[in-house]
C-alpha positions in Angstrom: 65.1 -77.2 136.9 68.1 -76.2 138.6 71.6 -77.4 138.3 73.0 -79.5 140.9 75.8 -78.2 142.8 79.1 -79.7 142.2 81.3 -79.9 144.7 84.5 -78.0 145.1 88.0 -79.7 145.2 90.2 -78.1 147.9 94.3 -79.0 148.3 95.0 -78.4 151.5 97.9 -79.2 154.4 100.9 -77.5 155.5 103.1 -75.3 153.4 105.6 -77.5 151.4 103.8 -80.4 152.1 103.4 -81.0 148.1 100.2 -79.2 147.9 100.9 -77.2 144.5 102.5 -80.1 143.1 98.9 -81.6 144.0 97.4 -79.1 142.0 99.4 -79.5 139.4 98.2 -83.1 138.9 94.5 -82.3 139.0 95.5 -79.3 136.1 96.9 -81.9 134.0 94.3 -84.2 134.8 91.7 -82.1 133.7 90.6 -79.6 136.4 90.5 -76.1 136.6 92.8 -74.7 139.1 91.4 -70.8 140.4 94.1 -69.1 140.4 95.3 -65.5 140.2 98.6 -65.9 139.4 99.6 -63.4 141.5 102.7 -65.6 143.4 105.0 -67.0 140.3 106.9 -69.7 140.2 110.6 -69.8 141.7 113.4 -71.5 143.4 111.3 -72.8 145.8 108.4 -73.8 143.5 109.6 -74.3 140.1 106.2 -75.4 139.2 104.4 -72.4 140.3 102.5 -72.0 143.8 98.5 -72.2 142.3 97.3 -69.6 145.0 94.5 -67.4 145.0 94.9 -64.7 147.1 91.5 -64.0 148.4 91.5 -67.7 150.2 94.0 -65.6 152.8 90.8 -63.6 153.4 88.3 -66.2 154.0 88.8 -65.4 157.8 88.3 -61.9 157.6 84.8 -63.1 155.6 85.9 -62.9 152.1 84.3 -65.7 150.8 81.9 -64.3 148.1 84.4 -66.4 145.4 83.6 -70.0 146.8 80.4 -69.7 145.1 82.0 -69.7 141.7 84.9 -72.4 142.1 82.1 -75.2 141.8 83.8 -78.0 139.6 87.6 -75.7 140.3 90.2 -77.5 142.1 91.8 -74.7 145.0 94.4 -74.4 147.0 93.5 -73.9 150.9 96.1 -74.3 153.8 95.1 -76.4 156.7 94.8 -73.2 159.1 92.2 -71.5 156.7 90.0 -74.8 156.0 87.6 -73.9 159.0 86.6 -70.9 157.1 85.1 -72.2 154.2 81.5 -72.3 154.3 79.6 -74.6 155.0 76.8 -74.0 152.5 79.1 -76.4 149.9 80.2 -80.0 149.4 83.9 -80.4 149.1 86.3 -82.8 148.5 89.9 -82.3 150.4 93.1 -83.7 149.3 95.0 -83.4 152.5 98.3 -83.4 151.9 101.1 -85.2 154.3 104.9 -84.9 154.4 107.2 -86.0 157.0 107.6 -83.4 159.1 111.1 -82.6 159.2 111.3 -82.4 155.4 108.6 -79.5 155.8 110.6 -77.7 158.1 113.8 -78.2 156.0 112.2 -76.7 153.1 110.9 -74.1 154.9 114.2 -72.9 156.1 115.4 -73.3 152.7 113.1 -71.0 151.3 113.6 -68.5 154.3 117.6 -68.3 153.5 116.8 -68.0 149.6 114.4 -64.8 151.1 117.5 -63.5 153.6 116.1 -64.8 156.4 117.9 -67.8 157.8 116.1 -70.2 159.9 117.6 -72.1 162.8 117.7 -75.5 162.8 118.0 -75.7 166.5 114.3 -74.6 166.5 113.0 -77.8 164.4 111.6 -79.5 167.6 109.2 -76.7 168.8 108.2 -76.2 165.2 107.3 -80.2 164.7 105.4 -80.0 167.6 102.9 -77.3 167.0 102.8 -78.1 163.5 101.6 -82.0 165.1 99.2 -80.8 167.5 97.8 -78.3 164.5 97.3 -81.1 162.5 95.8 -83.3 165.1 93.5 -80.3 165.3 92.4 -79.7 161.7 91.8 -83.8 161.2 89.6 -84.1 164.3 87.4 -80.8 162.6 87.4 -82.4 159.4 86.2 -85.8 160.6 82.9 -84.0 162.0 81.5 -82.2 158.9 79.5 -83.4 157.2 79.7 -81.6 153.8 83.3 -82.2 153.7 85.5 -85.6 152.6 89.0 -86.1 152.9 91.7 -88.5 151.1 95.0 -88.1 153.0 97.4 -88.4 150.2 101.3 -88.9 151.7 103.4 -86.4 149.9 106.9 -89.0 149.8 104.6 -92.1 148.8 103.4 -90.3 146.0 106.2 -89.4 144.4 107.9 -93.0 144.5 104.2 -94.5 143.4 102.5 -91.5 141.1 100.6 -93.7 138.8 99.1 -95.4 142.0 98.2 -91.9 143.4 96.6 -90.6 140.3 94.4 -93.3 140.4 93.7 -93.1 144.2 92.9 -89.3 143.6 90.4 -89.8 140.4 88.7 -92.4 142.1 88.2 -90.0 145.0 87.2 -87.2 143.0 85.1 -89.4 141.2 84.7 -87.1 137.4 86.8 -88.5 134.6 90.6 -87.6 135.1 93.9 -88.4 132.5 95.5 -90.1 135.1 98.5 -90.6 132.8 99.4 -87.1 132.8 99.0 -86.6 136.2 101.4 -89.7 136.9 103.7 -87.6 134.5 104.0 -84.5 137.2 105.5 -85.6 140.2 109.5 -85.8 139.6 112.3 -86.2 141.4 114.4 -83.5 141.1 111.7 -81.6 142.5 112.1 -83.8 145.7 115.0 -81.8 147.4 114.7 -81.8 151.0 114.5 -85.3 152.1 114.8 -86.4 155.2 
């Protein structure tokens, strides 16, 4: 008799939204993040990022790997989620920041890189980054082998025990919530609106 499949867990939703401080949670939960450890932690992430590089491939094809993060908790950003295939069951925790903190801490990160951001720019940004999103939610409402918790990145970090529990309910396989309550901080919540 075969095994049954088990699904994969995907973080997804813009960059510094809060997704590897999601992923951080579900590693002290329990799960195994795939990683490659490739991108190190830093200014910007003191955590560490939890990326696997070959996702950034998916839509060039590369998705030979999928088959073996059954049961792993990866990262996946919102523009690369249409390119998983749809052979799997996954579970997605979307996660959701307000937007100008997202673009604040993108700039940040661009002037600790040498390449200052303008502020004066913020608008445009909010707006494709909105109608993006509107984008990826109405695909991810209409397939089927996919289910979403929408997790709100500045909720979570003034309610973490609430959010661990939200999140292993979702998940539904046994989590230590406690230690996953333990990981979001606030000093690790700089840009704020």
């Amino acid at each position: 008799m075969s095994e049954v499949a088990k699904p994969i867990y995907i973080v997804s939703g813009l960059p510094r939204s809060g997704t590897s401080m999601m992923m951080k949670m579900l590693e002290a939960g329990g799960l195994s993040p795939l990683t490659d450890n490739i991108r190190t932690a830093d200014d910007d992430n003191l955590q560490g990022y939890y990326e696997f590089e070959r996702v950034k491939a998916m839509k060039e094809g590369d998705t030979a790997w999928v088959e073996e993060s059954q049961g792993k908790v990866v990262k996946v950003i919102s523009a690369l989620l249409e390119h998983l295939p749809s052979s799997h069951q996954y579970k997605v925790i979307f996660m959701e920041r307000e937007m100008m903190e997202i673009l604040a801490s993108q700039r940040k990160m661009l002037e600790r890189r040498g390449k200052p951001g303008n502020p004066a720019e913020d608008g445009k940004f909010a707006e494709l980054y909105g109608k993006h999103l509107e984008k990826v939610k109405a695909w991810l409402a209409g397939q089927p082998n996919i289910s979403v918790l929408y997790i709100r990145y500045n909720e979570m970090i003034a309610h973490p025990a609430d959010y661990a529990e939200k999140v292993a309910a979702f998940l539904g396989v046994p989590m230590n919530t406690q230690a996953m309550s333990d990981v979001p901080q606030e000093q690790f919540y700089r840009q704020r609106k």
